[in-house]
Backbone as CSV, one residue per row, in Angstrom:
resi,resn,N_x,N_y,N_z,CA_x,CA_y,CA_z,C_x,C_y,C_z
1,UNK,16.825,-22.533,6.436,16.401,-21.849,5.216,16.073,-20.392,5.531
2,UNK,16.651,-19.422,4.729,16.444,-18.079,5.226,15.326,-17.609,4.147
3,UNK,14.058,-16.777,4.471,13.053,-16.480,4.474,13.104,-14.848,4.193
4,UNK,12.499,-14.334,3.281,12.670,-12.492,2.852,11.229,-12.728,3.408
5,UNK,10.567,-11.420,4.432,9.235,-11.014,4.108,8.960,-9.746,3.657
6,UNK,7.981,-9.582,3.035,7.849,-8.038,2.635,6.427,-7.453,2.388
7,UNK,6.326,-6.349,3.401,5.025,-6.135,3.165,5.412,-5.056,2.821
8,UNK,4.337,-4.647,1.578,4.331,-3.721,0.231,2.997,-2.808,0.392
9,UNK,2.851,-1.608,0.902,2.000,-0.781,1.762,1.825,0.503,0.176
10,UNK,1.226,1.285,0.849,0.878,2.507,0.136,2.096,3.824,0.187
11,UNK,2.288,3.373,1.091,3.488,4.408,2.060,5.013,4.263,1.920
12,UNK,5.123,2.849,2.130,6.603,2.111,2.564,6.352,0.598,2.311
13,UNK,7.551,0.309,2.046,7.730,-1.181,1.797,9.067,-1.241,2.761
14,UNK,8.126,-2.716,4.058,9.257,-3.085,4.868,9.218,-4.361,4.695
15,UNK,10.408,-4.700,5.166,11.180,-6.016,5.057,11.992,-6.619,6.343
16,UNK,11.740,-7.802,6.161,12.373,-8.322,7.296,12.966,-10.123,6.484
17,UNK,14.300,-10.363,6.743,14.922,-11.264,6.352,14.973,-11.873,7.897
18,UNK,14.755,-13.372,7.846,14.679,-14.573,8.824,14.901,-15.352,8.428
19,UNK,16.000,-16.649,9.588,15.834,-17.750,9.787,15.758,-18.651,10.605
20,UNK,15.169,-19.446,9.746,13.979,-20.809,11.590,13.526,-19.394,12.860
21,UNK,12.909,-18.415,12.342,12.221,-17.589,12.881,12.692,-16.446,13.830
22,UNK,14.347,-16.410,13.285,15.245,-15.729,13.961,15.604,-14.850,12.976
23,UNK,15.403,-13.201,13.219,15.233,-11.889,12.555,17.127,-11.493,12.433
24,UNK,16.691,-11.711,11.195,18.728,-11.178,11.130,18.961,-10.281,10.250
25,UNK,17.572,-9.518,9.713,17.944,-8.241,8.936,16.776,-7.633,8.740
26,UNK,16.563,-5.998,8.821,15.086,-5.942,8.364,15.318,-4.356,8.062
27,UNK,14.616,-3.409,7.194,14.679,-2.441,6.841,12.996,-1.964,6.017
28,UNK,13.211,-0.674,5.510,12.179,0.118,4.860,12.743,0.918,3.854
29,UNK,11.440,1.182,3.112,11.632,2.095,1.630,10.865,2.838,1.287
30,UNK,10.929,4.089,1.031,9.461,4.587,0.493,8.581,3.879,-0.539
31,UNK,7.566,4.008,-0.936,7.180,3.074,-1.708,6.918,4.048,-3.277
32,UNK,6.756,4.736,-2.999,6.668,6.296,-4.340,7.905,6.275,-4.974
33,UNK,8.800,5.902,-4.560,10.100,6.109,-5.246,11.106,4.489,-5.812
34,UNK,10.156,3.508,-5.409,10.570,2.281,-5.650,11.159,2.224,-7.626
35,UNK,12.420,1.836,-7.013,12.747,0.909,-8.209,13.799,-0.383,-8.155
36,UNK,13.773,-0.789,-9.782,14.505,-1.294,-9.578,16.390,-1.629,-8.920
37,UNK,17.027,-0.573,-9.431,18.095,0.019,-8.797,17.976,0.015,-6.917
38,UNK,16.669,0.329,-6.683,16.476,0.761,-4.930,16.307,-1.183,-4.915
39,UNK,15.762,-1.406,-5.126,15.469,-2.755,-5.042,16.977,-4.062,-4.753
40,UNK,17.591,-3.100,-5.594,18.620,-4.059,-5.326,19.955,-3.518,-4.356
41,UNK,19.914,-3.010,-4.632,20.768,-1.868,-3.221,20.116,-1.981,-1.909
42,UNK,18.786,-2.087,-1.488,18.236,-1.896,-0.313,17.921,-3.413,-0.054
43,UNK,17.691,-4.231,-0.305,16.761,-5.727,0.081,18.223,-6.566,0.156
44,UNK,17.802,-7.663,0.807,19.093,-9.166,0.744,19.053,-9.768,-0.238
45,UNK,20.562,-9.864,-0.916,21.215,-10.065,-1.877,21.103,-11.476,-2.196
46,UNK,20.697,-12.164,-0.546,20.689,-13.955,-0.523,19.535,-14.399,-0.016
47,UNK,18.780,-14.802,-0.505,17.394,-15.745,0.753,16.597,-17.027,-0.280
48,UNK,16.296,-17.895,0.366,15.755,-19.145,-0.142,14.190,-19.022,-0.541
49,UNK,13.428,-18.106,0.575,12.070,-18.158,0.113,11.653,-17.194,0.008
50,UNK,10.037,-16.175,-0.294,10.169,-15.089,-0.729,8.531,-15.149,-0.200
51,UNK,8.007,-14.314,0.686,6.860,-14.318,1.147,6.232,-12.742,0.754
52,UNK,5.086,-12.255,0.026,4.848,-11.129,-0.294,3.121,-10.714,0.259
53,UNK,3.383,-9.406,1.107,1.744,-9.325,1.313,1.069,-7.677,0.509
54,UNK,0.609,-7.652,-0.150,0.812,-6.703,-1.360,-0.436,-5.724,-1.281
55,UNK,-0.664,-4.307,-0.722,-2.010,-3.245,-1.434,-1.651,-2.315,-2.182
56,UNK,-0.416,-2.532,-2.663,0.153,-1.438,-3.548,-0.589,-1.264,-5.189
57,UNK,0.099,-0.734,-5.806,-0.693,-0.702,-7.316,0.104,-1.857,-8.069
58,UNK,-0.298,-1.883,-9.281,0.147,-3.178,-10.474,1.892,-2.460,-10.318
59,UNK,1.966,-1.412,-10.461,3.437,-0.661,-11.225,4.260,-1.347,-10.126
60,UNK,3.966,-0.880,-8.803,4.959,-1.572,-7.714,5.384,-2.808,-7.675
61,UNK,4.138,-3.455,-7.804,3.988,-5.278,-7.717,4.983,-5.574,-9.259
62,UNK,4.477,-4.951,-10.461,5.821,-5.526,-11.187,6.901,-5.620,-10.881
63,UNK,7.386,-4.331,-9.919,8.893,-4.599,-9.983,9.229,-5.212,-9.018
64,UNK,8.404,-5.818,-8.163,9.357,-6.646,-7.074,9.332,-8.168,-8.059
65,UNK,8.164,-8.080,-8.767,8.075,-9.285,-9.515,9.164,-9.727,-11.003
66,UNK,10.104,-8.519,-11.287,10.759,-8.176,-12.397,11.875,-8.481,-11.307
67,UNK,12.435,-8.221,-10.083,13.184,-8.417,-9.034,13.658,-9.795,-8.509
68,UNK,12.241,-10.517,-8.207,12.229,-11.879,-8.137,12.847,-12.609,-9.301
69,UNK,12.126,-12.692,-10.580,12.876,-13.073,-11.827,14.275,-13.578,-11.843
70,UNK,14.511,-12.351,-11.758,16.095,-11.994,-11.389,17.101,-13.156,-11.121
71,UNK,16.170,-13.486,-9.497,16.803,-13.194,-8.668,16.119,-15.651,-8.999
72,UNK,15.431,-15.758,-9.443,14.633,-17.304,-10.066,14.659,-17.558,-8.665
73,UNK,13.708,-16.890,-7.594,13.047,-17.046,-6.605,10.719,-16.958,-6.397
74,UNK,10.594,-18.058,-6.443,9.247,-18.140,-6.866,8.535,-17.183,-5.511
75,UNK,7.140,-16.172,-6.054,6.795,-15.145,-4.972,5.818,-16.035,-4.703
76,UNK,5.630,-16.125,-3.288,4.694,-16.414,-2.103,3.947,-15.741,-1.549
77,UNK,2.476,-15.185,-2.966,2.107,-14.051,-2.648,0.736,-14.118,-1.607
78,UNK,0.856,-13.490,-0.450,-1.170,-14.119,0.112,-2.042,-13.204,0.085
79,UNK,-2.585,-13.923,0.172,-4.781,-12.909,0.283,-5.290,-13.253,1.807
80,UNK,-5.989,-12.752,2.047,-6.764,-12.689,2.553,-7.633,-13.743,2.758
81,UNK,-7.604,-14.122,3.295,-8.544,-15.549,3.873,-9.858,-15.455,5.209
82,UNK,-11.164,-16.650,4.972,-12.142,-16.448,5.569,-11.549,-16.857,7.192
83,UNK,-10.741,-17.405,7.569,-10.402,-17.309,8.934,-8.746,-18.240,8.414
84,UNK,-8.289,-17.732,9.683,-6.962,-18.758,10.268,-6.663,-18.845,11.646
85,UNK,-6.394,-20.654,12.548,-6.940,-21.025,13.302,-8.393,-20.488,13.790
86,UNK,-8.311,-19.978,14.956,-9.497,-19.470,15.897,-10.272,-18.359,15.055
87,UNK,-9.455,-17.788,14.742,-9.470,-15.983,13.853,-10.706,-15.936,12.735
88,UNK,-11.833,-15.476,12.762,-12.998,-15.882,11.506,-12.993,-13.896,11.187
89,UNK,-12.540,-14.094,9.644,-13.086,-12.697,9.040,-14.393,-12.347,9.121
90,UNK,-14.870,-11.022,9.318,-16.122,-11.135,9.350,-16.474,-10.492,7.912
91,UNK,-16.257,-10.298,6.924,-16.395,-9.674,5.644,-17.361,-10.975,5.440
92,UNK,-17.985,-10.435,4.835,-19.227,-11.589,3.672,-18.101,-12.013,2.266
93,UNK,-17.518,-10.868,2.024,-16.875,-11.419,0.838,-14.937,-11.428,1.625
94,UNK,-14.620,-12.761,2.618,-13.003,-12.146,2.792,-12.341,-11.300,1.988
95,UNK,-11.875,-12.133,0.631,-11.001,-11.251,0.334,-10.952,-9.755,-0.237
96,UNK,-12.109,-9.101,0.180,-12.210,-7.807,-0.078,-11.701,-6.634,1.109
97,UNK,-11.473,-7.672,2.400,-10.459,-7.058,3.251,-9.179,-7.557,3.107
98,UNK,-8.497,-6.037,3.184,-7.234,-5.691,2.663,-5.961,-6.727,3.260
99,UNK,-4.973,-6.990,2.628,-4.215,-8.616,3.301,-3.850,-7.482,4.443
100,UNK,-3.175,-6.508,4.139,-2.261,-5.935,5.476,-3.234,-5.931,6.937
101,UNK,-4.753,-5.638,6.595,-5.858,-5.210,7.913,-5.611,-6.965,8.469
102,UNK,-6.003,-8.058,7.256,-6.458,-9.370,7.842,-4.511,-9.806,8.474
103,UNK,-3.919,-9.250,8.223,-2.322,-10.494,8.886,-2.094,-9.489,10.374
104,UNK,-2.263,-8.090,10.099,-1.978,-7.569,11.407,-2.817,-7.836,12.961
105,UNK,-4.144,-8.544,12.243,-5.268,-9.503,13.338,-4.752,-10.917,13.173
106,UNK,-4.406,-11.573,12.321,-3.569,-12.480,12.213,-2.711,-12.567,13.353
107,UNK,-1.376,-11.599,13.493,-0.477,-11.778,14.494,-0.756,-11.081,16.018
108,UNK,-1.808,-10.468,15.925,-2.553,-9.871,17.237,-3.395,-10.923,17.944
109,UNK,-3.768,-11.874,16.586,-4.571,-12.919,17.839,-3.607,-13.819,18.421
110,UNK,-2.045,-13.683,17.938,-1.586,-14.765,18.257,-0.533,-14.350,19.570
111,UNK,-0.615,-12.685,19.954,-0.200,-11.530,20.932,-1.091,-12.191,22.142
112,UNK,-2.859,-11.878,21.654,-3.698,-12.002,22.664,-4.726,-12.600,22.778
113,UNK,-5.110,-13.236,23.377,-6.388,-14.065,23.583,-7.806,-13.515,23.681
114,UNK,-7.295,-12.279,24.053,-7.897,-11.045,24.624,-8.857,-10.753,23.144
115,UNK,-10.311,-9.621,23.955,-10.818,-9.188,23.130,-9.546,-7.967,22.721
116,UNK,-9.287,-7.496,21.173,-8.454,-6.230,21.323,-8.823,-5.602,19.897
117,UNK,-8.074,-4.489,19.538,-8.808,-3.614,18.323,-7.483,-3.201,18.052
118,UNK,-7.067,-3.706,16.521,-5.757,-3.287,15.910,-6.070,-2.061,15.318
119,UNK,-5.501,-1.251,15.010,-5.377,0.209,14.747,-3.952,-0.031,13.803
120,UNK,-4.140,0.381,13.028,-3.223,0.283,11.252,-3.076,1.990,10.995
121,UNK,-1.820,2.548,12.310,-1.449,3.945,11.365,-0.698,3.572,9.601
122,UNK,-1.470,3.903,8.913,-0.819,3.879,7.951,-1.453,4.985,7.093
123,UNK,-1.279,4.967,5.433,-1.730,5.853,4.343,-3.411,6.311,5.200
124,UNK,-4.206,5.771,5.324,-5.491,5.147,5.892,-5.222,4.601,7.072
125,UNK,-5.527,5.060,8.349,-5.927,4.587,9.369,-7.204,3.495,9.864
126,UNK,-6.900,2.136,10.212,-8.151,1.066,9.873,-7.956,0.469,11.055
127,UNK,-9.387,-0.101,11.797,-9.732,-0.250,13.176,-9.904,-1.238,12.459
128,UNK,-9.873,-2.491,13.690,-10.380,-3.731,13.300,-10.462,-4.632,14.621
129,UNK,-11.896,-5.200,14.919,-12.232,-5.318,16.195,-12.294,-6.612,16.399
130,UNK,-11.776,-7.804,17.389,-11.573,-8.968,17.590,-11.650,-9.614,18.763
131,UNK,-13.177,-10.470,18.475,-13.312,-10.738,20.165,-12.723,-11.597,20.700
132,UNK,-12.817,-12.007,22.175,-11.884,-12.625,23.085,-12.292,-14.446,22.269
133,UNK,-13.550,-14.419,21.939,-13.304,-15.832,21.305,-12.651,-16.332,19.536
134,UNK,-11.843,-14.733,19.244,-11.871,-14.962,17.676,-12.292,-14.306,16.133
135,UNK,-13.413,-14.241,17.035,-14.409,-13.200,15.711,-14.048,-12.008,15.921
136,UNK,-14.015,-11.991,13.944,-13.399,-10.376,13.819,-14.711,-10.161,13.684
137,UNK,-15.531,-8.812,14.365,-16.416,-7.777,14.514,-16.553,-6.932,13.136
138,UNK,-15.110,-6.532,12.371,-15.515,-5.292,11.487,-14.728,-4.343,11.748
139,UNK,-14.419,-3.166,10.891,-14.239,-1.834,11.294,-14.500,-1.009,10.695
140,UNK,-13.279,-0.403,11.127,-13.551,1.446,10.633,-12.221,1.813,9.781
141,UNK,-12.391,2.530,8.855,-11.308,3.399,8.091,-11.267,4.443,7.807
142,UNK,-10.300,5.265,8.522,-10.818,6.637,8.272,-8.753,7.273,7.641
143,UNK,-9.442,8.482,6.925,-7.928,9.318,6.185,-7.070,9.388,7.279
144,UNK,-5.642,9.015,7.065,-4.681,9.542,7.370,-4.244,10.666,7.434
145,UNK,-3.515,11.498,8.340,-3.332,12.301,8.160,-2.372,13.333,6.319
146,UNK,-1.748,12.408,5.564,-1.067,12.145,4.780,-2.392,12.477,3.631
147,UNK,-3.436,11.890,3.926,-4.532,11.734,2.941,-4.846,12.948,3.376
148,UNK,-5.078,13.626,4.552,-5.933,14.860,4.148,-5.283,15.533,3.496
149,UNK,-4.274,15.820,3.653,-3.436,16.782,3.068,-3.205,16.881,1.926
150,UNK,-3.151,15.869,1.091,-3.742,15.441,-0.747,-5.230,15.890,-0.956
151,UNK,-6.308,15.537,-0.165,-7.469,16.066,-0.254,-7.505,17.495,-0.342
152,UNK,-6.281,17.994,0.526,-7.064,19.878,1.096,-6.529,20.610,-0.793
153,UNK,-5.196,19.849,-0.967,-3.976,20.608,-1.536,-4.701,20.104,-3.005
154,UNK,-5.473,18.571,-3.378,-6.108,18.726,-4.980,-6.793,19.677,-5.134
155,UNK,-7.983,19.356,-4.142,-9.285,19.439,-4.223,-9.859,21.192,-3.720
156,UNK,-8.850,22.082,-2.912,-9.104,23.510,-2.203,-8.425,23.991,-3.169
157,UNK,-8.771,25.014,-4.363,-8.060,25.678,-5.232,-7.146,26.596,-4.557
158,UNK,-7.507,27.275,-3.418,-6.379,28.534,-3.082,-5.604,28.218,-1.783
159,UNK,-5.793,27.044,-1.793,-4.829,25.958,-0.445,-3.460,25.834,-1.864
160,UNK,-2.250,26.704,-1.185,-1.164,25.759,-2.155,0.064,25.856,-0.802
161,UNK,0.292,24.815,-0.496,1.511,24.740,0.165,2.664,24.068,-0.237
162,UNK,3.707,25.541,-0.221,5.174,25.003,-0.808,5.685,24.972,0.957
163,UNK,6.183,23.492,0.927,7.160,22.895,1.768,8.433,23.409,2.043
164,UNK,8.472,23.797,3.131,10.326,24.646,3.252,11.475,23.681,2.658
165,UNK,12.393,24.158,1.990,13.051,23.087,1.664,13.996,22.050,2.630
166,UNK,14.196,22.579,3.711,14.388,21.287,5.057,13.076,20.397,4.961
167,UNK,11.995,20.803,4.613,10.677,19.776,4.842,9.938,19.821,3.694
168,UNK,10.653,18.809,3.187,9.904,18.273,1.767,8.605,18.035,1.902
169,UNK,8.027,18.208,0.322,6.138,17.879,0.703,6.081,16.391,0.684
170,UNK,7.283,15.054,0.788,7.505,14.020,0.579,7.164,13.405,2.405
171,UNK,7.820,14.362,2.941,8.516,14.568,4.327,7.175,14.237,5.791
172,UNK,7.553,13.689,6.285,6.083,13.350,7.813,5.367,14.652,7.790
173,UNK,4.393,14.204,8.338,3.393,15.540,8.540,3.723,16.027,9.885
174,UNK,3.732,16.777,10.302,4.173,17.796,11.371,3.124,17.866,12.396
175,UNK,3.791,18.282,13.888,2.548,18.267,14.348,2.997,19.839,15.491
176,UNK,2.278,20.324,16.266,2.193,21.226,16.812,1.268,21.610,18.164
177,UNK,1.801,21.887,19.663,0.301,22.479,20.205,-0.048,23.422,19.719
178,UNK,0.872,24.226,18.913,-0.145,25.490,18.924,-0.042,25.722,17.101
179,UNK,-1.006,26.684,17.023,-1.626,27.122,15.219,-0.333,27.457,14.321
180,UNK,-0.338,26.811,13.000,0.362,26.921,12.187,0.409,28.575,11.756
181,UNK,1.811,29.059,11.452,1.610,30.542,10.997,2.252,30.211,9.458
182,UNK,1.878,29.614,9.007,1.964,29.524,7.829,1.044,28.479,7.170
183,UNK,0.542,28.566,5.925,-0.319,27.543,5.086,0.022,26.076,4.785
184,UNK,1.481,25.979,5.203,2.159,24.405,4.925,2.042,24.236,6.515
185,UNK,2.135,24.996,7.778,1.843,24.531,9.234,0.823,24.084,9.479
186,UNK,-0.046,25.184,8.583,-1.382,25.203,9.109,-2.273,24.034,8.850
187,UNK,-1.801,23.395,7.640,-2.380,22.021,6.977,-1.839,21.024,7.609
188,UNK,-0.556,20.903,8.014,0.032,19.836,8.223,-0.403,19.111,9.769
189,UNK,-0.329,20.736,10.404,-0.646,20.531,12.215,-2.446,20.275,12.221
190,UNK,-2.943,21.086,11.169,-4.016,20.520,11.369,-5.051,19.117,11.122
191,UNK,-4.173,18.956,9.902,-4.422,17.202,9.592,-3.859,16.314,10.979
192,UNK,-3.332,16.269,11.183,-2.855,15.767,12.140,-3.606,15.600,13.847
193,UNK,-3.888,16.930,13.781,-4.567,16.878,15.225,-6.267,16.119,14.603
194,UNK,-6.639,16.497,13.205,-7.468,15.655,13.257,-7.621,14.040,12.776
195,UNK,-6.607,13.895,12.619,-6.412,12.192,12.636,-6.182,11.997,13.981
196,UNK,-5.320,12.519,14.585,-5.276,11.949,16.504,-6.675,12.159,17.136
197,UNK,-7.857,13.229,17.079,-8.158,12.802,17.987,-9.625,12.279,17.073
198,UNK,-9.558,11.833,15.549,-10.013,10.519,15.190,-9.804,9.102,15.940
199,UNK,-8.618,9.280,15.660,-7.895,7.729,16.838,-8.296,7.929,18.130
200,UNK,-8.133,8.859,19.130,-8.550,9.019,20.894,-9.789,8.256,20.635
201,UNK,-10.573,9.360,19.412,-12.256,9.047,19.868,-12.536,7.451,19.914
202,UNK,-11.873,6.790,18.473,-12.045,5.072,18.254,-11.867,4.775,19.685
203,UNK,-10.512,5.128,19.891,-9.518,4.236,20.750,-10.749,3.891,22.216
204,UNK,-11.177,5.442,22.310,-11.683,5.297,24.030,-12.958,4.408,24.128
205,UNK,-13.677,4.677,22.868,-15.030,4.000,22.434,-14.851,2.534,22.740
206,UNK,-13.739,1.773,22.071,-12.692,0.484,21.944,-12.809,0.238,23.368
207,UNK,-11.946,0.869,24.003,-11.770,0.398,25.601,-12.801,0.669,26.665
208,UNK,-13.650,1.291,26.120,-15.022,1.622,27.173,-16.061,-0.126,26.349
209,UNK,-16.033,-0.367,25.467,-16.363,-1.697,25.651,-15.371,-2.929,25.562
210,UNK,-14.579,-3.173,26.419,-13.803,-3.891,26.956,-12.361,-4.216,25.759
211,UNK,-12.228,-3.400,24.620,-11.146,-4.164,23.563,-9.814,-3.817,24.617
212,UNK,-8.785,-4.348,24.557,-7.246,-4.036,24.515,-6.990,-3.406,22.875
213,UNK,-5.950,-2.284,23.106,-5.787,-1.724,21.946,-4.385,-2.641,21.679
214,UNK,-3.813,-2.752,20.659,-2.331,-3.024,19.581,-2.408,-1.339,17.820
215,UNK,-1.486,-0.995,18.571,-1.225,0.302,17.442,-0.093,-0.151,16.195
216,UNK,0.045,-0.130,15.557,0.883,-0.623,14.445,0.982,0.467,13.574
217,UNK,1.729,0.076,12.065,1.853,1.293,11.042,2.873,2.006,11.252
218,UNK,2.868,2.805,9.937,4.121,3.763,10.120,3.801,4.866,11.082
219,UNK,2.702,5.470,11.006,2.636,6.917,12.153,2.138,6.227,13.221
220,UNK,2.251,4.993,13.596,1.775,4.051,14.989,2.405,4.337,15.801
221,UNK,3.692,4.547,15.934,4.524,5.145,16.940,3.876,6.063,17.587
222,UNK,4.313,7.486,16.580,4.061,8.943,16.955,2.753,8.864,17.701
223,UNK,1.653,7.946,16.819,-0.056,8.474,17.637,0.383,7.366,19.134
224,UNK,0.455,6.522,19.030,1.049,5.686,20.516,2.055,6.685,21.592
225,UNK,2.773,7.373,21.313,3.378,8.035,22.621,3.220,9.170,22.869
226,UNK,1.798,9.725,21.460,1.024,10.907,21.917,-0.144,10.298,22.804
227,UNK,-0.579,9.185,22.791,-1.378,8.878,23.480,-1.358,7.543,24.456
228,UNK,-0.089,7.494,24.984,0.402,5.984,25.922,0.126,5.001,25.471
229,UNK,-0.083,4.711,25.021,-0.708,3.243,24.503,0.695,2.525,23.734
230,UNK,0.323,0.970,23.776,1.375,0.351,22.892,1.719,0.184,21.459
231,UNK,2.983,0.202,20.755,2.787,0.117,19.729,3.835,-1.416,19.209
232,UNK,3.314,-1.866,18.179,3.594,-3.165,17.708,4.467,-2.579,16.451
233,UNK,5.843,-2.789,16.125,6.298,-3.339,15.290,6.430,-3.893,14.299
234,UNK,5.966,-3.827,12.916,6.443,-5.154,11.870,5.054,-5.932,12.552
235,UNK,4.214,-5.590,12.547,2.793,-6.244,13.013,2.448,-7.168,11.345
236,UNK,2.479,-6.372,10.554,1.812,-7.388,9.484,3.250,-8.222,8.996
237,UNK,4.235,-8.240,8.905,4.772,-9.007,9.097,5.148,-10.152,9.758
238,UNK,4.607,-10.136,11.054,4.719,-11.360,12.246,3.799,-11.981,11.812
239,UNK,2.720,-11.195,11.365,1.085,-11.878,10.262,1.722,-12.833,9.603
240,UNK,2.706,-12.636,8.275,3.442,-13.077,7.278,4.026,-14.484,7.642
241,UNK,4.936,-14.210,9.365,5.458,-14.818,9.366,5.036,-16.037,9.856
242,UNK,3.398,-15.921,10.961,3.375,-16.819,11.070,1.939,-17.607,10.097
243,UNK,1.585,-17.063,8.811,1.093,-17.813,8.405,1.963,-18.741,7.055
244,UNK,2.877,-18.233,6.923,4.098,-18.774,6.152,4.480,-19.843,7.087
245,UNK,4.129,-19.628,8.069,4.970,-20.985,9.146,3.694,-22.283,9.005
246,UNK,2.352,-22.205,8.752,1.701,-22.726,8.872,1.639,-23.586,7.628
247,UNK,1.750,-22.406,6.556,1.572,-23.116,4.976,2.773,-24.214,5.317
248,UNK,4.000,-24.304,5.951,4.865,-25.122,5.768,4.477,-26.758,6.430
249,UNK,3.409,-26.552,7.002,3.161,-28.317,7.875,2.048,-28.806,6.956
């Protein structure tokens, strides 16, 4: 039975098509520009089950749900739950942590046994701390680099940066060693250096009391091979996949 997963972010919506737990297609989308038309051009045309892990707004969630319809495939949508196996949320209220924070500790506990601290580059950068017996600890969430830059550009009346047209204001944030000479550099390199060494500071704090780090997200890469560390893949998806494997026994 072939299996669609899709986790539906602030940023991007990725996907990964499987079967009996073997990855035979997987891609991304912006999520700002989602429609229906992208929807059907970009995703698999064929799959039996339909697994959805969702922090997007209502507008998005309709249309994968106007998609499904379609397509008379029932959505397999999850929340957030007070633990799975070993794994105990530590929220007083679970489901008020976000599904993407709880599946990417989801598939990290199932990486490591280990105490470790997932790090979610995404829209929002979110720490989330998990000890060697299970218990999630809690975290931290702090702006993305993506977010400051909406903050500087609403909220600073005489901040206006027009984007060169090679680099859309749609386009990654930029980074630089040295000072922006322009007002779109200057924001971009500087958001940036202060989301990285937001992350160093977590990160070192993390490993000076014993966590293993796992980096994930879309800018998980970039902050991972600015700063050695590993980065995970389709992390909330392996979440997806293996609690979809569980609902099945």
């Amino acid at each position: 039975m072939s299996e669609l997963l899709i986790d539906l972010g602030n940023t991007r919506l990725k996907w990964r098509l499987q079967h009996h737990g073997l990855v035979l297609s997987y891609g991304a989308m912006p999520t700002c520009s989602l429609s229906l038309e992208q929807l059907h051009a970009c995703l698999p045309a064929s799959f039996d089950a339909f697994f959805l892990a969702s922090v997007a707004n209502r507008e998005k969630n309709s249309l994968l749900e106007t998609w499904l319809i379609e397509k008379q495939i029932p959505c397999n949508r999850f929340s957030t739950q007070a633990s799975f196996k070993d794994l105990i949320n530590a929220y007083r209220q679970p489901s008020l942590l976000g599904v993407d924070r709880w599946l990417a500790m989801v598939a990290a506990r199932q990486l490591s046994q280990e105490a470790v601290c997932v790090v979610d580059c995404g829209s929002a950068i979110t720490f989330d701390y998990i000890r060697a017996d299970g218990r999630h600890e809690g975290g931290y969430i702090i702006p993305g680099a993506r977010l400051m830059v909406q903050a500087l550009t609403r909220d600073t009346a005489n901040i206006n940066i027009c984007a060169p047209k090679s680099n859309a204001a749609s386009a990654d944030i930029q980074s630089s060693p040295l000072p922006g000479t322009s007002t779109f550099d200057a924001v971009s390199f500087g958001c940036h250096k202060m989301a990285l060494h937001g992350v160093r500071a977590l990160i070192k704090e993390a490993q000076l009391n014993g966590y293993g780090i796992l980096l994930c997200g879309g800018d998980g890469e970039k902050i991972a091979n600015e700063l050695g560390l590993t980065y995970i893949e389709g992390l909330v998806l392996n979440g997806i996949a293996e609690v979809a494997e569980l609902d099945k026994h």
